[in-house]
C-alpha positions as CSV (number, residue, x, y, z in Angstrom):
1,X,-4.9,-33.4,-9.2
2,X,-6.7,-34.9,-12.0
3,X,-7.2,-31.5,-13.8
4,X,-5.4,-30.7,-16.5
5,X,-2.6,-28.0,-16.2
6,X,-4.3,-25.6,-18.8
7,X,-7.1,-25.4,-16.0
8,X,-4.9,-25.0,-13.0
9,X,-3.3,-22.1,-14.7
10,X,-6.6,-20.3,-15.5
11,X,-7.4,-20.3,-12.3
12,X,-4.3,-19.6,-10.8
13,X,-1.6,-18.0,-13.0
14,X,1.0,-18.0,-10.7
15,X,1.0,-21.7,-10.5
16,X,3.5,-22.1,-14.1
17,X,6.1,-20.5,-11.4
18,X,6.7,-23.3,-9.2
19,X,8.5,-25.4,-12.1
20,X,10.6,-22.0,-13.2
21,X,11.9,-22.1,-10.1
22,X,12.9,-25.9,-9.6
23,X,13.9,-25.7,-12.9
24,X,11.5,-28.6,-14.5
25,X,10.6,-28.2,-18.1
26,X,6.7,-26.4,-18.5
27,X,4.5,-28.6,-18.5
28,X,1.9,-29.2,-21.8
29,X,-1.1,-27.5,-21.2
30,X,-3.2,-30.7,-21.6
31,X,-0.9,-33.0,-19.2
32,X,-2.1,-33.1,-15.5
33,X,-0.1,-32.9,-12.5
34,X,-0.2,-36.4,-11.7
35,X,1.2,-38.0,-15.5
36,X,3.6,-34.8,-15.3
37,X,5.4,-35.9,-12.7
38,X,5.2,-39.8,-13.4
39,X,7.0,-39.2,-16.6
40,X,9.8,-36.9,-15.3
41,X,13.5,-38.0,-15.7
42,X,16.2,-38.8,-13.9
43,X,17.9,-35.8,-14.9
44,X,15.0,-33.8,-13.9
45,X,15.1,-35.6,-10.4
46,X,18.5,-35.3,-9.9
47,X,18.9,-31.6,-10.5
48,X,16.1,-31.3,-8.0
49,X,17.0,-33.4,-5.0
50,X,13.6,-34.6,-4.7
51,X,11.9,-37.7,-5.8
52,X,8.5,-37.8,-7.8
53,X,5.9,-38.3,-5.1
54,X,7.8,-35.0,-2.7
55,X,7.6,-32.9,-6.1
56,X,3.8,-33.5,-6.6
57,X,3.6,-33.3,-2.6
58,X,5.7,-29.7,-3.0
59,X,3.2,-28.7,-6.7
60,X,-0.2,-29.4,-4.2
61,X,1.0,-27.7,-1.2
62,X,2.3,-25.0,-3.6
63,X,-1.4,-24.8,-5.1
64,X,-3.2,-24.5,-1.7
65,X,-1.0,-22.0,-0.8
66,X,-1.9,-19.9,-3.9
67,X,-6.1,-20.7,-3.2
68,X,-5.2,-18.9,0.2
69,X,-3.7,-16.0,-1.2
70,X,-6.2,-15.6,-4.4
71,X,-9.0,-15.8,-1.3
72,X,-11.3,-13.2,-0.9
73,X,-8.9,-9.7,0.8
74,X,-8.5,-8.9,4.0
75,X,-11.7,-7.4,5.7
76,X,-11.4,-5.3,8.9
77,X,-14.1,-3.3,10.6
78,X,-12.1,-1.9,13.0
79,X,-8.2,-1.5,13.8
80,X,-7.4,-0.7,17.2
81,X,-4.0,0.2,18.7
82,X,-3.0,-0.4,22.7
83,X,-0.3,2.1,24.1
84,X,3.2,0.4,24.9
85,X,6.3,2.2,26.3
86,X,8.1,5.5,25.5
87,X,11.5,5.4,24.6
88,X,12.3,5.3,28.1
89,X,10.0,2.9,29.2
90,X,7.3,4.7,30.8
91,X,3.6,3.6,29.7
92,X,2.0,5.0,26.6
93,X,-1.5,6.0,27.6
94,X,-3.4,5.0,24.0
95,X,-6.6,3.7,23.2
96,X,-7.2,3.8,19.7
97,X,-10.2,2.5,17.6
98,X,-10.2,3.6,13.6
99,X,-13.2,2.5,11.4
100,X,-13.2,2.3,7.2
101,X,-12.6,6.0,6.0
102,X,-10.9,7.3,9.2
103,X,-7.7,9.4,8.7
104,X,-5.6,9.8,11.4
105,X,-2.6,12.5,11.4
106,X,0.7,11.3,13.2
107,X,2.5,14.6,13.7
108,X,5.5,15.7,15.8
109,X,9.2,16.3,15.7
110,X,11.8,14.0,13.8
111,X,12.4,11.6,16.1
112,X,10.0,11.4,18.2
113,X,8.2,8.0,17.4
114,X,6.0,8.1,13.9
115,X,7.9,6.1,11.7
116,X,7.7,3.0,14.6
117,X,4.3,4.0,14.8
118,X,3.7,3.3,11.4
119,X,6.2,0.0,11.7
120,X,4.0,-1.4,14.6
121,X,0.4,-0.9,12.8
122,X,2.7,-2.6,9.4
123,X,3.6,-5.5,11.6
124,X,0.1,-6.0,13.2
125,X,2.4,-5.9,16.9
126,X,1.2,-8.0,19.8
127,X,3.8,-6.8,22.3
128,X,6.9,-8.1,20.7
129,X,8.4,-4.7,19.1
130,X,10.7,-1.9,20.9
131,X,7.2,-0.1,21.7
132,X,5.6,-2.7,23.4
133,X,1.9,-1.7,21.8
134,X,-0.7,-4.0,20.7
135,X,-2.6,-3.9,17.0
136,X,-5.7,-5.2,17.3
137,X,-7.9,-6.2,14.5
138,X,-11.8,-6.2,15.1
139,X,-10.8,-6.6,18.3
140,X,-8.5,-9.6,18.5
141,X,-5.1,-9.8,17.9
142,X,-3.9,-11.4,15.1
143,X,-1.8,-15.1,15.7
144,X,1.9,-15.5,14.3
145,X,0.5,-17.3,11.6
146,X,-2.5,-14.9,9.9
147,X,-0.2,-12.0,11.2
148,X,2.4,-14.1,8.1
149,X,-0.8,-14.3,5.8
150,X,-2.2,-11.0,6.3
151,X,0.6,-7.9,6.5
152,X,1.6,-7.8,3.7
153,X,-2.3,-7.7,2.4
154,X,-4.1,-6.1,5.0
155,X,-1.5,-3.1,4.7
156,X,-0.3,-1.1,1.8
157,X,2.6,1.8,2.2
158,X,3.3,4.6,0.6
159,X,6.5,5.8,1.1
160,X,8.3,9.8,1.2
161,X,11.3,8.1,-0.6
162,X,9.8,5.8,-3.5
163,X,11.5,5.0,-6.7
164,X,10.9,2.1,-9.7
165,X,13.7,0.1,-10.8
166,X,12.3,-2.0,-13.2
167,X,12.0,-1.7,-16.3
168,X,8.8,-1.6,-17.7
169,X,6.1,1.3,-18.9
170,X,3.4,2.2,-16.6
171,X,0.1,0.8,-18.6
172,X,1.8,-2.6,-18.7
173,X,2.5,-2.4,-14.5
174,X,-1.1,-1.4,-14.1
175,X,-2.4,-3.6,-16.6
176,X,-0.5,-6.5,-14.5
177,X,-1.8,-5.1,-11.3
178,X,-5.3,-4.9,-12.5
179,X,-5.2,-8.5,-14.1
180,X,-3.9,-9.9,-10.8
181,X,-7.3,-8.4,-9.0
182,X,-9.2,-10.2,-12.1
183,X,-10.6,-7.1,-13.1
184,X,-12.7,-7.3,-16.2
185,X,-11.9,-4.1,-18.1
186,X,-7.9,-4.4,-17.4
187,X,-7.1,-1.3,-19.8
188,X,-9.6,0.7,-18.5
189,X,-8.4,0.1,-15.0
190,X,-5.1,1.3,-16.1
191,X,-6.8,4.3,-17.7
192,X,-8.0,5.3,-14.7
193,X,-5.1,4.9,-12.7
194,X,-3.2,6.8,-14.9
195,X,-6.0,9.9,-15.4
196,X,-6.3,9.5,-11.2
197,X,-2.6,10.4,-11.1
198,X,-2.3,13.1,-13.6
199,X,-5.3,14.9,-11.8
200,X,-2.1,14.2,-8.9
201,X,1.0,15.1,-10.1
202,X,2.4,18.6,-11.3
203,X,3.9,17.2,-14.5
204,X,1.4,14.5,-16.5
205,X,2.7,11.0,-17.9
206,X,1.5,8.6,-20.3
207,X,0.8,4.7,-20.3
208,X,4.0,4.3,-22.4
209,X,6.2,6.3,-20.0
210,X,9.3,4.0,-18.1
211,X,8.5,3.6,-14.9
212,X,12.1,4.1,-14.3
213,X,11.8,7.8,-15.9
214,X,9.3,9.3,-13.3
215,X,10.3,11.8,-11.1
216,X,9.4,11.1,-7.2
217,X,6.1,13.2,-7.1
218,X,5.1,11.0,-10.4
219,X,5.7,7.9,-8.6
220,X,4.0,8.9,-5.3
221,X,1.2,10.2,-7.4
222,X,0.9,6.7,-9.1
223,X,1.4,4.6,-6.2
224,X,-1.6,6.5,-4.0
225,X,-3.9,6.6,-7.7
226,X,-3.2,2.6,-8.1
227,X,-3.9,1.9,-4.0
228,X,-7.0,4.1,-4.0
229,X,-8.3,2.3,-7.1
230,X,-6.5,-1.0,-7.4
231,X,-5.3,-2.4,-3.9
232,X,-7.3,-4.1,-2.2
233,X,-5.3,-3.1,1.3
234,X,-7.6,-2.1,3.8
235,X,-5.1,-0.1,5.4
236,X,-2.5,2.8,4.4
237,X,0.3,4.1,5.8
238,X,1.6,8.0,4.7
239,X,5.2,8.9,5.5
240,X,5.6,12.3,4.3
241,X,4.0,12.9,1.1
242,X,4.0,16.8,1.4
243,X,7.2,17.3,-0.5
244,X,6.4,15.1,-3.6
245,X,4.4,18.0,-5.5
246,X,1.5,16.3,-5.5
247,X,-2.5,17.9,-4.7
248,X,-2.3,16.3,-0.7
249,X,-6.1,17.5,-0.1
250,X,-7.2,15.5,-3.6
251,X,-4.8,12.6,-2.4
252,X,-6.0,11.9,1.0
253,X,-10.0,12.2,-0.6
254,X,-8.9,9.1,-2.9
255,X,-7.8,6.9,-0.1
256,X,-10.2,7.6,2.4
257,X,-13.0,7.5,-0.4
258,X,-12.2,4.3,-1.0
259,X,-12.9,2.9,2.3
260,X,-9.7,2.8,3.9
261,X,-8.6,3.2,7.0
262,X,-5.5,5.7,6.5
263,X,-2.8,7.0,8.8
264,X,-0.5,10.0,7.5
265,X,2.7,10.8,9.2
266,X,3.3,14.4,8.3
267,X,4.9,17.8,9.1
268,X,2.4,19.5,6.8
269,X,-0.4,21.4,9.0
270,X,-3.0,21.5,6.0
271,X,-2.5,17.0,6.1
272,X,-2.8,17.2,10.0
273,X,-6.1,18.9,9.7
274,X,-7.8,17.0,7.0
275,X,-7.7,14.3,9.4
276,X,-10.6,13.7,12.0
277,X,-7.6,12.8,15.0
278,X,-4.2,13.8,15.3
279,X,-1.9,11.3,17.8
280,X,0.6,14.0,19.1
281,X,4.2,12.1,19.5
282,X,7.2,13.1,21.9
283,X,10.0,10.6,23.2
284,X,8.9,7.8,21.4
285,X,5.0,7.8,22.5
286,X,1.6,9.1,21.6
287,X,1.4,12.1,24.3
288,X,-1.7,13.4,23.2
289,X,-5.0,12.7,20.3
290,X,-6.7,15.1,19.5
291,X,-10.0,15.7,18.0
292,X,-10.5,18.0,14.7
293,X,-12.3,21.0,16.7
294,X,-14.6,23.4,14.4
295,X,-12.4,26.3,14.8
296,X,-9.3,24.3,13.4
297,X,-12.0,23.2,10.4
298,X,-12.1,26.7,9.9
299,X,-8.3,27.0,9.7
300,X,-8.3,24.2,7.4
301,X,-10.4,26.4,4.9
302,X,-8.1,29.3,5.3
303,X,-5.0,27.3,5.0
304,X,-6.5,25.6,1.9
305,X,-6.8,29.0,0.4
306,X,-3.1,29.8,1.4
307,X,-2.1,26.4,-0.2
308,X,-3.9,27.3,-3.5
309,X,-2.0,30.6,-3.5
310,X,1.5,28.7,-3.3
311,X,0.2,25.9,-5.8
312,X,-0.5,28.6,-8.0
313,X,2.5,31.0,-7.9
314,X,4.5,27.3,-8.3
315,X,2.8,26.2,-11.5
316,X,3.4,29.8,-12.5
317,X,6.9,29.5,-12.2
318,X,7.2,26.3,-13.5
319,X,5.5,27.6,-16.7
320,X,7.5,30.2,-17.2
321,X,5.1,32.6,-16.7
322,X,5.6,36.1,-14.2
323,X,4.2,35.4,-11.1
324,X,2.3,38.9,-9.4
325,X,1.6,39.7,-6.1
326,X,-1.4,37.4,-4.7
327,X,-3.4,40.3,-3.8
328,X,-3.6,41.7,-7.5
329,X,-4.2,38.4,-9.3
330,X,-5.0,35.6,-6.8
């Protein structure tokens, strides 16, 4: 560790956080690692429990751990799922195989399995849930140690109940975000982000809005703008977005036109349809997939026109404006 902290941290940011947290003094930006922790005190030691050489061991192990996250994202090519158990232990017939850009609807009654679903494919399960099923990626299952290294990269979640409790302004969030992916043009990520979401949401927010002050469908609507355009996730998981009040049809294009491999857990028929499969779950288990056929593609179009109707008569009401019968002005 000959290089001097000032290049360590261009490189790796997060690095200045291993001394916040033993509580050593920052280092100077010209000192390296190795005359830092030659010339720390006794007090210093003390406070720590550790002697020099285990705190330079504990700084370069810290460092290598940070190289492996800052590594290139998570690439997958395929994700498959292998059928477990219902809730009453009878097999799970399931044979799943999604590519980038598939959707895949999880539909059924409350209860009846999604949400584990959803749990399993977040866990990357090899057997070792309630369910039993197996998540495969390109084909192999993933060890104890990449499945540490990779969930909480390789899959990004979107969430029907989804609230921000700190307290900060959304440009700076997305500006942070986008600086994290080493972005070049961090304010025009956020930009985008931002106009993404509007486009989302019923009621538009600004850069210099709290992120503490947006309603649910705002934060929804920002969390599936800054996944579609700024996580690098592979993989999302829906849980019931249809009652945030945002555009659904406009949503689901963003993820899956960002190459991801997205599975929706919904009630809502028009989200069911826009997917190519729906898994059909009862008792805990996938009981049926089923294919997109034409004449539901037709239904999709017809539903879509219903849907405009209601979004429609909604922003009517919302603007205080009379709403009239659809025939006469819809």
């Amino acid at each position: 560790m000959a290089r001097p902290f000032k290049e360590i941290w261009r490189e790796l940011a997060a690095s200045r956080d291993f001394f916040a947290v033993q509580g050593l003094p920052a280092p100077a930006p010209e000192t390296t690692p190795e005359a830092y922790f030659a010339a720390l005190g006794e007090e210093a030691l003390t406070e720590t429990g550790c002697s020099r050489e285990e705190l330079s061991a504990h700084f370069a192990r810290f460092l290598a751990a940070l190289c492996r996250i800052d590594a290139a994202p998570p690439s997958v090519n395929a994700l498959s799922v292998r059928g477990g158990t219902d809730k009453r232990g009878r097999p799970e017939t399931l044979d799943l195989t999604l590519v980038p850009g598939d959707v895949v609807a999880l539909v059924g009654p409350t209860g009846s399995g999604k949400s584990r679903f959803l749990a399993d494919v977040e866990w990357l399960a090899d057997a070792d849930t309630p369910t039993g099923r197996r998540v495969l990626l390109d084909g192999a299952p993933a060890d104890a140690a990449r499945r540490l290294s990779l969930s909480g990269r390789l899959v990004a979640q979107l969430s029907q109940n989804m609230h921000f409790v700190m307290d900060m302004a959304v440009g700076p969030f997305l500006e942070a975000h986008a600086e994290s992916r080493l972005l070049a043009d961090v304010a025009g990520a956020a930009a985008e982000v931002v106009a993404l979401a509007n486009a989302l949401a019923g009621e538009p927010f600004a850069t210099d809005t709290p992120l503490t002050a947006l309603s649910g469908g705002q934060s929804r609507a920002l969390m599936i703008a800054d996944v579609a355009r700024l996580c690098a996730s592979p993989v999302v998981l829906v849980d019931e977005i249809e009652n945030a009040g945002i555009d659904r049809q406009r949503a689901i294009s963003l993820l899956t036109g960002s190459g991801k491999i997205v599975f929706v857990a919904t009630h809502d028929p028009l989200l069911a349809l826009l997917a190519t499969r729906r898994l059909v779950f009862a008792g805990g288990a996938v009981a049926h997939v089923l294919e997109t056929s034409p004449a539901e593609r037709r239904a999709l179009e017809e539903l879509a026109a219903l849907d405009a109707v209601l979004s429609r008569a909604r922003e009517d009401l919302r603007r205080g404006r009379t709403v009239a019968a659809p025939k006469e002005t819809y």
